[in-house]
C-alpha positions in Angstrom: 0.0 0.0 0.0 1.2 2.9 -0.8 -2.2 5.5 -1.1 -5.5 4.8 -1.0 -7.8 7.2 -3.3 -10.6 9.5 -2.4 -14.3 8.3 -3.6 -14.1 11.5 -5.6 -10.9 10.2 -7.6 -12.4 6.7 -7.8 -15.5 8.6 -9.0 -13.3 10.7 -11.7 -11.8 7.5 -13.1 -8.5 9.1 -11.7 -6.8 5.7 -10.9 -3.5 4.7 -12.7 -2.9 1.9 -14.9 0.1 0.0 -14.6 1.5 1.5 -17.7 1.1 4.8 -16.2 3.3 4.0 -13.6 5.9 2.9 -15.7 5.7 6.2 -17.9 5.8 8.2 -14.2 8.7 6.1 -13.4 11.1 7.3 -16.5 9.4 11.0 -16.0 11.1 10.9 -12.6 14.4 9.6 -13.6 14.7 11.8 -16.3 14.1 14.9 -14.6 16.0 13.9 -11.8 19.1 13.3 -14.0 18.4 17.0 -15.5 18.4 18.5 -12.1 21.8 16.5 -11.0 23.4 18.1 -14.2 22.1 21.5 -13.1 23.6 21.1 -10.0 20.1 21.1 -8.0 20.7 16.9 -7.2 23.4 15.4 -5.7 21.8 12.1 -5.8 18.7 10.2 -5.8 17.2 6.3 -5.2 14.0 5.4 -7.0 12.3 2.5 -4.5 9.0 2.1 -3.2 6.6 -0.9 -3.3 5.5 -0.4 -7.3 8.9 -1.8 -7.8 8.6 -5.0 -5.6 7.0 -8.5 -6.4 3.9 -8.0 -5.3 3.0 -4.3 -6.7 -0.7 -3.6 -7.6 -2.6 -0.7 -8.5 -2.4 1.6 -5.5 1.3 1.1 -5.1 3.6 3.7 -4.5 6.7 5.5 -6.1 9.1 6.4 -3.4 12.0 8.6 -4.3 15.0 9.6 -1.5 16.5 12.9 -2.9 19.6 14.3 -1.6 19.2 18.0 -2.4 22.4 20.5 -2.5 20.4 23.9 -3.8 17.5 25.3 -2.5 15.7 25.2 -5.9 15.7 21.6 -5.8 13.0 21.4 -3.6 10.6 23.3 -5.5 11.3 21.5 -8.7 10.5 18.6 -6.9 7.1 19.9 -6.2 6.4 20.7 -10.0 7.1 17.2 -10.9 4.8 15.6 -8.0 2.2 18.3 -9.1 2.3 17.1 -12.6 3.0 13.2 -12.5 -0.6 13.3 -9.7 -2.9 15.4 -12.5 -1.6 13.7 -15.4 -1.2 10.1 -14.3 -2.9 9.9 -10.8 0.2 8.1 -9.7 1.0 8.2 -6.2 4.5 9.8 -5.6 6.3 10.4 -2.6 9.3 12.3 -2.5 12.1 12.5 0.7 13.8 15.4 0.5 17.2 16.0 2.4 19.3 18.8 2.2 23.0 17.9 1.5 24.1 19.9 4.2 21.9 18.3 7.0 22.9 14.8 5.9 26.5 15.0 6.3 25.8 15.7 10.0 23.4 12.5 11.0 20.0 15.3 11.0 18.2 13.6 8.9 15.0 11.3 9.4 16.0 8.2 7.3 16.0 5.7 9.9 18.5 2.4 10.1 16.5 -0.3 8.8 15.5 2.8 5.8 18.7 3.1 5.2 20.3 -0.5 5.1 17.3 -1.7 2.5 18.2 0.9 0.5 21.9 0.3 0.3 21.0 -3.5 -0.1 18.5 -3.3 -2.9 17.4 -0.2 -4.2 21.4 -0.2 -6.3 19.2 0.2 -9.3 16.9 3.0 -8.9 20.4 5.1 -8.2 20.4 8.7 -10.4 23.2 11.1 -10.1 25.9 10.7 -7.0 24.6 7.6 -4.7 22.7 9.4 -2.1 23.7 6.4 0.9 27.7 8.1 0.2 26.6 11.4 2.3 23.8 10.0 4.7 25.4 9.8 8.1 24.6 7.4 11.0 21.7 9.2 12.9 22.3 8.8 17.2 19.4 6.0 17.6 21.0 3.9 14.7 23.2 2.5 17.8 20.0 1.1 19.1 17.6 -0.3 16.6 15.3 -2.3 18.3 14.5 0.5 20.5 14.4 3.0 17.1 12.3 0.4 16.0 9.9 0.4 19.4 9.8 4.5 19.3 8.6 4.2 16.0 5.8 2.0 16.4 5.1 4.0 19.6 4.8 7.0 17.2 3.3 5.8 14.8 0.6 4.7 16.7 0.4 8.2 18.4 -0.1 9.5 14.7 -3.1 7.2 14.1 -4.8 8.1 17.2 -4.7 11.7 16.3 -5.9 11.2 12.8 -8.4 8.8 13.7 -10.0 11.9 15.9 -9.9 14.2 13.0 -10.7 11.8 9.7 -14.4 12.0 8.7 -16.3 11.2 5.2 -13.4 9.7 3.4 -11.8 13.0 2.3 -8.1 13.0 1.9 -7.4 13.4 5.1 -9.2 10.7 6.1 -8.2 8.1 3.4 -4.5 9.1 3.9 -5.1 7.9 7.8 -6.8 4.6 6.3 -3.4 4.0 4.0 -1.3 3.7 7.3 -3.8 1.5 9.3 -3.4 -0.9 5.8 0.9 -0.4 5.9 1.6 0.2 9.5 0.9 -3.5 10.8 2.7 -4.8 8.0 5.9 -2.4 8.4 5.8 -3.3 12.1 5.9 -7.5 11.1 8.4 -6.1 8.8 10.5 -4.6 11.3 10.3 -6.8 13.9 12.0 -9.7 11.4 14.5 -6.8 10.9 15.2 -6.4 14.4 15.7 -10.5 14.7 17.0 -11.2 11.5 19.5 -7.9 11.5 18.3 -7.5 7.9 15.6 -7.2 5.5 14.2 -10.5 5.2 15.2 -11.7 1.4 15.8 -14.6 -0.7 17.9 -15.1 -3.6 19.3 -11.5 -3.2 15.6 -10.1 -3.6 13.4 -8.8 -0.8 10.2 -10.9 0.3 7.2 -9.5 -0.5 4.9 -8.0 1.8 2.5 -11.2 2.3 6.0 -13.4 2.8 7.0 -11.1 5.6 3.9 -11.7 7.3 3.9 -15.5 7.0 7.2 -15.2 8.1 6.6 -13.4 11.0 3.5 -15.9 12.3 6.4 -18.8 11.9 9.1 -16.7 13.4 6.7 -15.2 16.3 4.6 -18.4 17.5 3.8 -16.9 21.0 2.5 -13.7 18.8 -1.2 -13.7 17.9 -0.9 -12.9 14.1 -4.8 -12.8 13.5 -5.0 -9.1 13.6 -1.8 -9.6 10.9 -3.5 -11.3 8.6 -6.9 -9.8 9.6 -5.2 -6.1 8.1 -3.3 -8.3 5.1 -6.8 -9.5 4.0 -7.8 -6.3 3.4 -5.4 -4.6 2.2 -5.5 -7.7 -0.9 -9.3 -6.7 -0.8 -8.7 -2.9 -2.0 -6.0 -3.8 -4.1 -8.0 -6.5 -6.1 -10.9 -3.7 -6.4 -9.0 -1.1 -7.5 -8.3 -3.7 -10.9 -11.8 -3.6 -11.4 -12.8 -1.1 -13.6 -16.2 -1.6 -13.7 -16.6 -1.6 -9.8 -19.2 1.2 -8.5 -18.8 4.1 -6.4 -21.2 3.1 -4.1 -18.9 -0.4 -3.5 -15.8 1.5 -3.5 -17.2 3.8 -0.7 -18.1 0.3 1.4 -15.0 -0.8 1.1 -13.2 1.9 2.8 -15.7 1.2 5.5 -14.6 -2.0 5.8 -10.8 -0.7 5.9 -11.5 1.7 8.6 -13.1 -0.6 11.2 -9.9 -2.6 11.1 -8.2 0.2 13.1 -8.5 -1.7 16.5 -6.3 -4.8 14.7 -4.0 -2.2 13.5 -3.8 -0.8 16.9 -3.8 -4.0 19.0 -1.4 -5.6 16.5 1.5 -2.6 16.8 1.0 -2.2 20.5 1.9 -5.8 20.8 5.0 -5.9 19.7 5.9 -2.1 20.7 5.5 -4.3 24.5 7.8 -6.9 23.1 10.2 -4.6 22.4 9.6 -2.4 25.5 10.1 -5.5 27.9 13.8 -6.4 25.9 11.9 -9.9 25.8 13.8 -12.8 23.6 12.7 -12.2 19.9 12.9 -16.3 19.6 10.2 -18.2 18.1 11.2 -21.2 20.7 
């Protein structure tokens, strides 16, 4: 998951095809490598879930930018501005400024950072942005970076679940992360274990293998809520393929998403306790 669209762009047929994505994909590299020559880009990594195995229509394009003149940044708007009302295609840029980098202030976390150096070789434009992206202070402790961020994450969904009402963007940007933030956290938490990315073959699991692997890997962790948030999050996918769905379906499906938030909830606090009490990650 990577954004899930209003009822108004369902409504407006604004929902990208896969081809789109590819065409937003070469937009972004090759204005990225024009703004490197100008001297706006040091560097940039093209990742996000669109280029994994198990990318679907509402799928992301994430792009880490390491930026070294102020100009940068607004360029960078322009292009998310017009790959959204051309191609509807979810973009997400990370902007860093050189200068902060080079000094560990920066909000790329470790595990970020290490999947990025690990896999993401290919999406590389300009200088590779991992050469000037310094070891932040809680790298030295990841499973308590990885704890903090669960705590905060979870903060964040409390606070949006307050404000989110009739599926406007606000809203349907807080049902996104209940659908990613239990699966990032079953992620993580094989990260924190493993020390790595869970892979094989030199490529990174898929989304749905992580959380198998997890239930196998955390046998005195209750993974229905897991699975419960995986389900759906196939569910809206699937849907979004459909092109004859109806509004009035689409709309009842983001019901359905948004009364999974106690799952979500229970799920993450789980393991942020696991992590809290320094109990063995050990599936013994």
């Amino acid at each position: 998951m990577g954004y899930v669209f209003t009822p108004e762009e369902f409504e407006k047929g604004q929902i990208p095809k896969p081809q789109d994505y590819t065409t937003a994909a070469l937009l972004v590299h090759r204005a990225l490598s024009s703004m490197h020559s100008s001297g706006l880009v040091y560097g940039a990594s093209i990742n996000g879930s669109y280029f994994q195995s198990d990318a679907k229509p509402g799928s992301d394009i994430d792009v880490l930018v390491v930026l070294q003149h102020p100009e940068g940044e607004k360029a960078l708007k322009r292009l998310h501005s017009y790959i959204k009302n051309s191609l509807f295609v979810p973009l997400e840029f990370v902007p860093l400024d050189i200068k902060h980098t080079m000094k560990g202030s920066h909000g790329i976390n470790y595990y970020y950072y290490q999947y990025l150096k690990e896999f993401c070789r290919e999406g590389v434009i300009g200088h590779d942005p991992m050469l000037v992206i310094l070891p932040r202070e809680s790298w030295l402790d990841p499973p308590k970076e990885t704890r903090d961020g669960i705590v905060s994450k979870l903060e964040k969904l409390s606070k949006k679940r307050i404000s989110a009402s009739g599926y406007d963007k606000d809203h349907c940007d807080f049902l996104e992360k209940v659908l990613r933030q239990p699966i990032f956290t079953a992620i993580d938490m094989l990260r924190v274990k493993r020390g790595t990315y869970p892979s094989k073959n030199g490529k990174p699991l898929s989304k749905a293998e992580c959380c198998d692997l997890y239930a196998h890997e955390f046998i005195r962790m209750d993974s229905s809520d897991l699975f419960l948030i995986l389900d759906a999050r196939n569910r809206y996918r699937r849907f979004l393929q459909d092109r004859k769905a109806k509004a009035s379906d689409y709309r009842r499906l983001l019901g359905e998403m948004d009364r999974t938030y106690p799952s979500a909830r229970r799920f993450m606090e789980s393991n942020a306790e696991l992590l809290s009490h320094d109990l063995p990650l050990t599936s013994a």
